[in-house]
N, C-alpha and C positions, 0 to 999 in steps of 0.2 A: 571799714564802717563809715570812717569819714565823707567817704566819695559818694555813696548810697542816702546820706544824708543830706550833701549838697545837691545829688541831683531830684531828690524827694523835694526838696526846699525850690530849686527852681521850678518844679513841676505846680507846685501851691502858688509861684509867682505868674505863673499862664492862669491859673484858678482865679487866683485876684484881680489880676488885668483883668479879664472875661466875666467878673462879676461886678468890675466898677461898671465898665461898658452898659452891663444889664440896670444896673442900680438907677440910672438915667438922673445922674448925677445926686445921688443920693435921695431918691425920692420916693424907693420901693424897699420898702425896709427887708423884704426876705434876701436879693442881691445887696443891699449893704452890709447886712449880717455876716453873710457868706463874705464875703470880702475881708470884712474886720477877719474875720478868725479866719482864713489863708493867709494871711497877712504876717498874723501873728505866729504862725505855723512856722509860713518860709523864713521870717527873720531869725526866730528860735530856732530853727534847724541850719540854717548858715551860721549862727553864732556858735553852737556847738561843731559844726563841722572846720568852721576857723581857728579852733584848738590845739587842730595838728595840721591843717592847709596854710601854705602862704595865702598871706591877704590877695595879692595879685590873682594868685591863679581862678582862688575859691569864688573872688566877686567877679570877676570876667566868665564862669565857668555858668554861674548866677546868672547872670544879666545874659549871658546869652544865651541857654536855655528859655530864661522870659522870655528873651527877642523874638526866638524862633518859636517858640510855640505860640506867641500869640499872632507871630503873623498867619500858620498856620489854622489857629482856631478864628481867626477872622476869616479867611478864605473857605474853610471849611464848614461855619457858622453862621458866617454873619455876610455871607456876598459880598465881600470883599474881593477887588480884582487880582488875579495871576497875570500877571506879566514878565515876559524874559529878565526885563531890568530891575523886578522885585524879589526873584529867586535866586538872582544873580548877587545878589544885595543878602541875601539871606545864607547864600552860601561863602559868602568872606565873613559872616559873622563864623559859620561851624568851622570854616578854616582857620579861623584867626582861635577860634578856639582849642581844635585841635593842635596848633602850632603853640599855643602855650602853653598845654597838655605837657607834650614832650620835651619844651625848653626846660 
């Protein structure tokens, strides 16, 4: 259950990211809203899934789910460039993730 909650929790971290983005620095209140409360989501749900995860794994596990998904929903949203050197970049984060998976 742990692991479903951590990755719920970074999934609300791409929600957040992608709603500051919209919020245009906090000047549209319906993206700041949404933002606050993703926000709120992903930390309560990483802090309960930190109860039975090592800290290590659960915030790298965190942060790079964020990573990747937001470079994806910029590419895929917001015209954001694909480049060999940004996928390349994007793929040492899921490895680096995957590798501390199994360590």
């Amino acid at each position: 259950m742990s692991w479903i909650l951590l990755i719920v929790a970074g999934l609300l971290e791409v929600v957040w990211a992608f709603a500051m983005k919209l919020s245009a620095g906090f000047t549209r209140p319906g993206p700041t809203l949404l933002m606050l409360a993703a926000m709120a989501g992903s930390f309560t749900l990483l802090a309960i899934a930190m109860r039975s995860l090592p800290l290590g794994t659960a915030y790298m596990i965190w942060t790079g789910i964020g990573a990747v998904g937001a470079f994806v929903v910029g590419i895929g949203f917001l015209g954001e460039e694909l480049s060999l050197q940004r996928l390349f970049a994007a793929g040492l984060i899921v490895a680096g993730m995957v590798a501390m998976k199994l360590s």
